[in-house]
C-alpha positions in Angstrom: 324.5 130.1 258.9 323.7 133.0 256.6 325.0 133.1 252.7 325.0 135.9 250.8 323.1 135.6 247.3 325.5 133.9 244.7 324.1 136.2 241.5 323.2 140.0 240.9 320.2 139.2 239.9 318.9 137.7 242.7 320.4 140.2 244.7 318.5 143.0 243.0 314.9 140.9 242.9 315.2 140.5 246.8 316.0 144.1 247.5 313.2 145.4 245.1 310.7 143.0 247.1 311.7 145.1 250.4 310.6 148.2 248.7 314.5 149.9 248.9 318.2 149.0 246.6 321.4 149.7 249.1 323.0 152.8 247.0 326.8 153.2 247.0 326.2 156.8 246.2 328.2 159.5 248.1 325.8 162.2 247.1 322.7 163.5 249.2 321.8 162.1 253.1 320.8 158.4 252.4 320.2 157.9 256.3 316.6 158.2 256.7 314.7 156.0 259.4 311.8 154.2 258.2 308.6 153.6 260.6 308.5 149.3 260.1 305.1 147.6 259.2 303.6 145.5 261.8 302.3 145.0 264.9 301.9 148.3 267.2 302.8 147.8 271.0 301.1 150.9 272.0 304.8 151.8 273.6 306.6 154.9 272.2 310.3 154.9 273.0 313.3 156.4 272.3 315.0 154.8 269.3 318.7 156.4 268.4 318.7 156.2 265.1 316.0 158.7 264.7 317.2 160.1 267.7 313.6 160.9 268.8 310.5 159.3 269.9 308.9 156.5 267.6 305.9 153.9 268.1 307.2 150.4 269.0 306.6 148.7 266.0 307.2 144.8 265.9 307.6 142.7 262.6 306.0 140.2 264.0 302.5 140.1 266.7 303.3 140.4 269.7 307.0 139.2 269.5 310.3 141.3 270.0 313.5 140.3 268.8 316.1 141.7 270.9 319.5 141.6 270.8 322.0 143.0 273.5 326.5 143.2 273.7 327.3 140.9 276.5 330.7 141.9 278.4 334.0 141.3 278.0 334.8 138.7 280.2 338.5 139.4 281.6 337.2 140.6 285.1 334.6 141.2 287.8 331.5 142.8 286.6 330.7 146.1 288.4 327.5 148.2 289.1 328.2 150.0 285.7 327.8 146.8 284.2 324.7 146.0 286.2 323.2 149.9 285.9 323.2 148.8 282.3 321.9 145.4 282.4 319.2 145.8 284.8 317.7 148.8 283.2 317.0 146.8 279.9 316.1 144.1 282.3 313.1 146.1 283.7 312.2 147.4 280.3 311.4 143.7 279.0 309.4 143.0 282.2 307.5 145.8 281.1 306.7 145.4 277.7 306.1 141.2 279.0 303.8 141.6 281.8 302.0 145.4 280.8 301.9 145.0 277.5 302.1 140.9 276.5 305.1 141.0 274.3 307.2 137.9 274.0 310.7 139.1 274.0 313.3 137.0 272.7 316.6 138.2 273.8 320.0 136.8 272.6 323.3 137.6 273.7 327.0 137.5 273.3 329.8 136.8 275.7 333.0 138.1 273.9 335.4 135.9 275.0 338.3 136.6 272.9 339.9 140.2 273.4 342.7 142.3 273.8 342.5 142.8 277.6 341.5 138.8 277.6 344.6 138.6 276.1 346.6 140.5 278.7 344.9 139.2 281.6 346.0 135.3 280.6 349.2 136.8 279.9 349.5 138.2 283.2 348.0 135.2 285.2 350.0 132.8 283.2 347.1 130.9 282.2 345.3 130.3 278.8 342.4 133.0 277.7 339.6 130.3 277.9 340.5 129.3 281.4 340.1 133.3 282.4 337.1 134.2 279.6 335.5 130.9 281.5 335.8 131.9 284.9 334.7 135.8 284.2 331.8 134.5 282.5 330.4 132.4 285.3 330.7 135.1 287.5 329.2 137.7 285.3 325.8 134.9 284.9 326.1 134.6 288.7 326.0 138.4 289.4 322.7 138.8 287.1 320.9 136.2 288.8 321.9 137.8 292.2 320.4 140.9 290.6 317.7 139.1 289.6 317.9 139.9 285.5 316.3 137.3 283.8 318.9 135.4 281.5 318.8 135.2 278.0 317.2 132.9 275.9 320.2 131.7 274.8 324.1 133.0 275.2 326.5 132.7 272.2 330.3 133.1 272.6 332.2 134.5 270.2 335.2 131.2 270.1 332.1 129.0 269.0 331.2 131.2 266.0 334.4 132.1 264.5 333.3 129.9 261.3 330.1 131.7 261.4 332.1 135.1 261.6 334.9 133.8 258.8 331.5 133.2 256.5 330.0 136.4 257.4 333.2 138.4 256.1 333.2 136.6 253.4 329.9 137.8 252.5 330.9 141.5 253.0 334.0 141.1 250.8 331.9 139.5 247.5 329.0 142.4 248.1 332.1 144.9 247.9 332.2 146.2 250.8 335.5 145.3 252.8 338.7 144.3 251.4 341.6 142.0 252.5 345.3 143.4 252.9 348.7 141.8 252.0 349.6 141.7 255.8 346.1 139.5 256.2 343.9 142.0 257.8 340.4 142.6 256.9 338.8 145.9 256.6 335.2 147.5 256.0 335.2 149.3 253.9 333.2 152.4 254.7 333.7 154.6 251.6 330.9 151.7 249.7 328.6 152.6 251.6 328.0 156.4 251.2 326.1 158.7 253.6 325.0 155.8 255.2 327.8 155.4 257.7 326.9 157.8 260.6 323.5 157.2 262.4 325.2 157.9 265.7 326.7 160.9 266.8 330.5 161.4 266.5 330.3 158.6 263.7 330.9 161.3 260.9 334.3 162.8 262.0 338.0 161.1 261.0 337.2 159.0 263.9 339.4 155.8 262.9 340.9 153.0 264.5 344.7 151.8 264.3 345.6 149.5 262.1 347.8 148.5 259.0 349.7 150.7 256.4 347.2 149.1 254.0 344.0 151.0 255.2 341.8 153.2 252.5 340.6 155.4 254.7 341.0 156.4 258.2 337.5 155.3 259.4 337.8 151.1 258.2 337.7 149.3 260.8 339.3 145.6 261.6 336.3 142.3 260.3 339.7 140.2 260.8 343.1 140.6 262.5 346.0 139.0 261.2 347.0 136.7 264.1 350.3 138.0 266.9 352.6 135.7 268.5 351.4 134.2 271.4 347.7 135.3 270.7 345.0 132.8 270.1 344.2 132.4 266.0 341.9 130.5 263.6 342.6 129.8 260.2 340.7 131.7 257.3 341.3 132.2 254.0 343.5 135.3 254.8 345.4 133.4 257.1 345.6 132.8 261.0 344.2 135.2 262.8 341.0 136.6 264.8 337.9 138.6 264.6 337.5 142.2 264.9 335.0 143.4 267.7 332.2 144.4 266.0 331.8 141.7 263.7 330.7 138.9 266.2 327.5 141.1 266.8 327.0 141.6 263.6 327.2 137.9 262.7 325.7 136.1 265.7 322.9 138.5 265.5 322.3 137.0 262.0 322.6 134.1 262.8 320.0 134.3 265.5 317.7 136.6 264.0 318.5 136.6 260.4 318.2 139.6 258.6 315.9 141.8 260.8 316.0 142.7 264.0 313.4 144.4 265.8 315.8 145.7 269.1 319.2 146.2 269.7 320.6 147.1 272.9 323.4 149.0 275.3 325.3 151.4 276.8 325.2 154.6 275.8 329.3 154.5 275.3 328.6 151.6 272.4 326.9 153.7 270.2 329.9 154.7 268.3 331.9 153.0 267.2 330.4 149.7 267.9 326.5 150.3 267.3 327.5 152.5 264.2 330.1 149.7 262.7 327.6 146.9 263.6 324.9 148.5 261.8 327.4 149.1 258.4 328.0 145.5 258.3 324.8 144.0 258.3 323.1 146.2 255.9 326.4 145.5 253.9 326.0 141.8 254.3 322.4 141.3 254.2 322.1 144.0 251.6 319.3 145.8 253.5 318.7 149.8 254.2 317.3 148.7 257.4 318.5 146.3 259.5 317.3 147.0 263.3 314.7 149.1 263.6 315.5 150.8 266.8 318.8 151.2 268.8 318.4 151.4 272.5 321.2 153.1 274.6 321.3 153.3 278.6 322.7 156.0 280.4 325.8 155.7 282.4 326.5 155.5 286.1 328.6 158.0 287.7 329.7 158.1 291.2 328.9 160.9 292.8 330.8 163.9 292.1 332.5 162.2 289.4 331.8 163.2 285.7 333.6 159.9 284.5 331.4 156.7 284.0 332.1 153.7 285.8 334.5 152.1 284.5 337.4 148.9 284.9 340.0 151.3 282.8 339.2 154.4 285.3 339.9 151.9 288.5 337.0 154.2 289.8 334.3 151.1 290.1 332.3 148.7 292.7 331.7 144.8 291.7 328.4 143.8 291.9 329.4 141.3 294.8 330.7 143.8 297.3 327.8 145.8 296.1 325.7 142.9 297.7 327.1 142.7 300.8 325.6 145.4 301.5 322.7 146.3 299.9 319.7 144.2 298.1 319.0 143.7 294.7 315.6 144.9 294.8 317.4 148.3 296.7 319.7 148.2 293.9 316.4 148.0 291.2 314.4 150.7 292.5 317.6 152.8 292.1 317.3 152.3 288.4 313.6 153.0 288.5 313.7 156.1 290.5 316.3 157.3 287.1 315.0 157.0 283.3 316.8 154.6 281.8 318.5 156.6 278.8 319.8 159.4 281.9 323.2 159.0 283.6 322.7 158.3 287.1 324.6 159.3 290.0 325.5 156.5 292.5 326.2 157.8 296.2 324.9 156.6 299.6 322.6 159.0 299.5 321.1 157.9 296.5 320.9 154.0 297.7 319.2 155.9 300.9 317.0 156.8 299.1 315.9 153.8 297.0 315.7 151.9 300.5 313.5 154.4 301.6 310.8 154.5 299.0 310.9 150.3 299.4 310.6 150.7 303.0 307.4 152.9 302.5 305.8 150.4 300.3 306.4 147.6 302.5 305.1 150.0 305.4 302.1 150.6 304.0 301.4 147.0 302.7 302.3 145.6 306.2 299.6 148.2 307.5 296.8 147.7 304.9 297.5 143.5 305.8 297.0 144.7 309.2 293.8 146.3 309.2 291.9 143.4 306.8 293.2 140.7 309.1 291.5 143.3 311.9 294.5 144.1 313.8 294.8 147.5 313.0 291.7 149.7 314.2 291.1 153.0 312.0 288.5 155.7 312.2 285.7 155.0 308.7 288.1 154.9 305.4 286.7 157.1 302.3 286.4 154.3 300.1 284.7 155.4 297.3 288.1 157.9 297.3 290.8 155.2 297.9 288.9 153.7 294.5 289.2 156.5 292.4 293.0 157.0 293.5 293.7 153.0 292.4 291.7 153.4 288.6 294.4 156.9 288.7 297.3 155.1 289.8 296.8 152.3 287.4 296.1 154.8 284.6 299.2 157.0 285.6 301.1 153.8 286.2 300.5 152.4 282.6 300.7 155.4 280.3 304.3 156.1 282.1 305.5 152.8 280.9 303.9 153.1 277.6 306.1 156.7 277.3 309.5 155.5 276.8 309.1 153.0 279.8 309.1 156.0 282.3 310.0 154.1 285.4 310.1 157.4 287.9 306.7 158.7 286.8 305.2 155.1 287.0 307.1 154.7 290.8 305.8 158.3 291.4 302.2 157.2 290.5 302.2 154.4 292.8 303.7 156.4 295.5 300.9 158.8 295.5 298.2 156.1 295.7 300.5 154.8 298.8 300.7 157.9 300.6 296.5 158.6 300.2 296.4 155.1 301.5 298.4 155.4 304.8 296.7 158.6 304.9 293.5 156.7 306.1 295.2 154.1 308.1 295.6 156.4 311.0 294.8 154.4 314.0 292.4 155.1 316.7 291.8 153.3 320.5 288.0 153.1 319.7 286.8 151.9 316.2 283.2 151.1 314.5 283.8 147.3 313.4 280.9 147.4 311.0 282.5 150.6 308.7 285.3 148.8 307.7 287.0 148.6 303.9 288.8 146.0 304.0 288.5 145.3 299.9 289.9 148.4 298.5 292.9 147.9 300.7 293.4 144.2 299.2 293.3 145.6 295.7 295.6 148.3 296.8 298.4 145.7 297.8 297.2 143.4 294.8 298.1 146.4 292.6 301.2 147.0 294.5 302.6 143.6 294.0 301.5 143.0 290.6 303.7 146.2 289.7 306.5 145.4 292.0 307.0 142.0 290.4 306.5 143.3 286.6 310.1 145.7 288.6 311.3 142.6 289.6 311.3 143.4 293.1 310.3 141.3 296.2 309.1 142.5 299.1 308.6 138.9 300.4 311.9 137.3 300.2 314.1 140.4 301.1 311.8 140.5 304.4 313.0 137.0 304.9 316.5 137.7 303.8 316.8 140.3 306.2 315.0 138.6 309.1 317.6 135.5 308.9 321.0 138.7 309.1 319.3 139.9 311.3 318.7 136.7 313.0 322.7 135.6 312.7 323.4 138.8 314.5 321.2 138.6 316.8 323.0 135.0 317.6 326.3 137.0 317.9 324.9 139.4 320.6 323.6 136.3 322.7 326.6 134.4 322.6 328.2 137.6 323.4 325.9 137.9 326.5 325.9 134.4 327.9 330.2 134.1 327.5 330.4 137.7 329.6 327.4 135.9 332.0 329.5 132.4 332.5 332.8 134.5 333.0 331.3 136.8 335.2 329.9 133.6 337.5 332.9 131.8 337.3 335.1 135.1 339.2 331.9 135.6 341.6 332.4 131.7 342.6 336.4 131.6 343.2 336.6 130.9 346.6 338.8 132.9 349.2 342.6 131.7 349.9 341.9 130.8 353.7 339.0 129.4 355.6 336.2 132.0 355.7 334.7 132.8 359.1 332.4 130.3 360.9 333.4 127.6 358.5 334.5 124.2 358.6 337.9 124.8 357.7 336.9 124.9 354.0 337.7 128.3 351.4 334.6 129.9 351.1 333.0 132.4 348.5 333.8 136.4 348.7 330.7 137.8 350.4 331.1 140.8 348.4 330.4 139.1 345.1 327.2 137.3 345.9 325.3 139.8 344.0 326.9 138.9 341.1 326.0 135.0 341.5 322.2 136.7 342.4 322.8 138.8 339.0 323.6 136.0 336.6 320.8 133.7 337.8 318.3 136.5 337.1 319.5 136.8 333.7 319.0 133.3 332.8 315.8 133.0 334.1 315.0 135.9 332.1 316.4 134.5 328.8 314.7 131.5 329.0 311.1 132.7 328.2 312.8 134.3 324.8 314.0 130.7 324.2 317.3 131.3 325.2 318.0 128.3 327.6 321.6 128.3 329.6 322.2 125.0 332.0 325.7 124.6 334.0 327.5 121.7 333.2 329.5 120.1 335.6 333.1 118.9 335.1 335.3 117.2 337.7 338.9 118.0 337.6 340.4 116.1 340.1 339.4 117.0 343.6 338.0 120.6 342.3 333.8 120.2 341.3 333.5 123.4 338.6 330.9 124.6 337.0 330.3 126.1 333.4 327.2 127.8 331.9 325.9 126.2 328.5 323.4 126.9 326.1 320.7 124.7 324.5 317.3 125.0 323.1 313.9 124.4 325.4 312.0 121.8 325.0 309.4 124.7 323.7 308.7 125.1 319.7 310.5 128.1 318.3 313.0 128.2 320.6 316.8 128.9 319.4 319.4 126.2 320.2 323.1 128.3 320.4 326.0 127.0 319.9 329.4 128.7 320.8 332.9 127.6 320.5 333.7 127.8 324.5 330.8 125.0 324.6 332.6 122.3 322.1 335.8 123.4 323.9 334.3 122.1 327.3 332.5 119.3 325.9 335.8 118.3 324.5 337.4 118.6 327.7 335.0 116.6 329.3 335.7 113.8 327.1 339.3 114.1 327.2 339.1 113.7 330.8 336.8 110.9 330.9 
């Protein structure tokens, strides 16, 4: 747990030995970003506090601390949630695997809340039990979505101490103040100029709160505690945190008092970025303490110029999502957008996401194809399918390194793609000595090194879909032998009276003999496809009937079917017996 320095003196040695002294001044801009010392990534991105482009600059060699705002857990997480999450997601696979940083991400799960609150209140159950239940889910959905977890996540109920400490610290550098109704406000006046990195920070913008506010724009470190709300005890009484404190603090308290990323929708900036940023420079008595601010754009469904959101009742959950679309579809979305642009989410969008996969596994199935020697082509140019690798991977690489330009880097591998298939144009009549089958390996080597730095598998949704495709494919056949056995059993009911030239016996309608002639033919034809139907034979009474079954061949690969009409006669059969 972080303390703040118990003399002046010390306090004033350690901010001269950073180079900078925090100024309560009110006069002159003191918001200025500083370019940090250290290691260069050879990335340029974004950062909002200098609201332009700066070089990626780590304290430490190859290393990125990163911090991100975990949800609100009272509900199901939806693909505005997941827009957000797997953007930054792809961004640290990138700076990983192109450019060998370790990132060390941390993040919080707020778990106490307002609408937390409510949503206990409304399921009349306690706020763990429902912060609890969200929160799984929300870890479930990312893994579905494939986002790699963070290294560690810390909820807010098991830091309150931390949090108590942390304002504590605020208050004795003189920047917050404690009210006689027990609240606990920052105190934004201390701090100057330097409250407004984010734009909209610098109007009247101010949050509700008690008659003992000094200015409209302080904002809640503690809330005095309300009936039938969860509380803690602090030295201003029972009560909880605010909601930008817990960042501030656990952030500390992970990363002490530097961080090199921070993290998160566009819509955090301000207030929470803005009022996160106040209080740890406040606390750790620092001008500086992330060094860039990293903000995702929002999703928008089509048509709509409202964000995704829970409080619009305008969203999809991530699990309905994925009932019918894949994770990697749902990734190369976000790559075909930059990630600080809204995006629009439609069909037509998903369309076409699935297309450009479907074009990559295309071409990859093809170039497989003709180095295995299935696939006959006239001569390749492979001196130029060389030269358009080296320019993919060049194209594909300083993308990334600008601002982690996902659609210029998908764009560049696309191009590569299409002079690829461009050559795989097959013939009836080849030369078996010209063949190139090497630039076409490092071609799909290329494209699955890239595709798994995306976080996208080709591989495993090929097999995903193969086994839905497989269950419906079941469907159809049980479908198609049911129809068979129903249509046999009316083609062998027998006539009322003794047919002609017969013993006396009921015989079979004539007229339906083709039918019986029909439904053989079809289960002689299903049985080199593995599909194998036998009768089974059950005596009831007198009457000898027959039913059609299914079962597996005796053959590898073949599919044994199971329907419920054949455990209903099995069952039968037993019954009787």
């Amino acid at each position: 747990m972080w303390r703040p320095p118990s003399r002046g003196a010390a306090l004033l040695r350690r901010a001269l030995r950073r180079g900078s002294v925090p100024s309560r001044s009110k006069g002159g801009s003191e918001r200025a970003w500083a370019t940090p010392s250290g290691f260069d990534t050879g990335v340029v991105t974004f950062n909002s506090l200098s609201k332009k482009k700066e070089p990626l600059i780590l304290a430490r060699e190859r290393v990125a601390t990163w911090y991100s705002c975990g949800p609100t857990v009272y509900d199901h997480a939806h693909l505005g949630h997941a827009c957000s999450y797997v953007r930054f997601d792809i961004l640290q696979r990138i700076l990983s695997r192109c450019f060998g940083v370790v990132v060390v991400h941390a993040m919080v799960i707020t778990d106490v809340d307002d609408k937390i609150i409510q949503r206990s209140w409304q399921e009349n159950v306690s706020p763990a039990v429902i912060s609890r239940m969200y929160e799984e889910e929300f870890k479930k959905d990312m893994l579905s979505l494939k986002v790699i977890p963070p290294v560690v996540y810390l909820r807010v109920t098991e830091n309150v101490h931390r949090i108590v400490a942390f304002i504590e610290g605020i208050i004795r550098n003189g920047n917050a103040y404690a009210t006689r109704e027990g609240d606990v406000y920052f105190d934004v006046q201390s701090i100057g100029d330097r409250y407004g990195w984010f734009t909209g920070a610098t109007g009247s913008h101010g949050e509700q709160g008690s008659s003992g506010k000094r200015d409209p724009r302080d904002f809640a470190l503690w809330k005095k505690a309300k009936p039938r709300e969860p509380y803690w005890e602090s030295p201003w009484g029972r009560g909880r945190p605010g909601w930008h404190i817990e960042c501030s603090t656990i952030a500390s308290h992970v990363f002490g008092n530097q961080l090199d990323i921070h993290s998160g929708g566009v819509d955090l900036a301000f207030p929470h970025h803005e009022n996160e940023v106040a209080q740890s420079e406040a606390y750790h008595q620092c001008r500086q303490w992330a060094n860039y601010f990293l903000h995702s754009g929002h999703l928008h469904l089509r048509g709509s110029a409202e964000k995704m959101s829970k409080s619009l009742k305008n969203y999809i959950t991530i699990k309905d999502f994925l009932q019918s679309h894949s994770a990697s579809e749902f990734r190369m979305f976000c790559l075909l957008t930059k990630y600080r642009s809204a995006i629009d989410y439609s069909d037509g969008s998903m369309s076409e996401a699935r297309a450009a996969l479907e074009t990559i596994r295309t071409f990859t199935e093809a170039a497989e194809a003709y180095m295995k020697g299935q696939l006959r082509c006239s001569p390749v140019q492979e001196g130029f399918l060389w030269e358009r690798l080296l320019e993919a991977k060049s194209g594909v690489l300083k993308a990334l390194a600008d601002d982690f330009d996902t659609p210029r880097a998908v764009g560049a591998l696309m191009n590569m793609i299409y002079h690829g298939n461009c050559q795989l144009q097959p013939v009836a009549v080849a030369d078996e000595a010209a063949r190139s089958p090497a630039v076409f390996g490092a071609m799909v080597t290329f494209i699955r090194e890239m595709l798994e730095v995306f976080g996208i598998d080709l591989l495993q949704d090929k097999e995903a879909d193969v086994f839905s495709r497989s269950g419906s494919l079941q469907a159809v056949v049980e479908q198609l032998t049911r129809f068979r056995s129903e249509v046999r059993e009316f083609a062998l009911t027998r006539q009322d009276g003794p047919s002609s030239g017969s013993s006396g016996k009921p015989g079979l309608y004539p007229d339906r003999a083709p039918l019986l002639k029909a439904c053989d033919a079809l289960r002689n034809e299903l049985a080199p496809l593995g599909v194998l139907i036998k009768r089974l034979h059950l005596h009831l009474g007198d009457q000898r009937r027959s039913k059609d079954i299914k079962s597996s061949g005796s053959r590898p690969g073949q599919r044994q079917l199971k329907s419920s009409e054949t455990q209903r006669l099995k069952r039968s059969q037993e019954n009787k017996l």
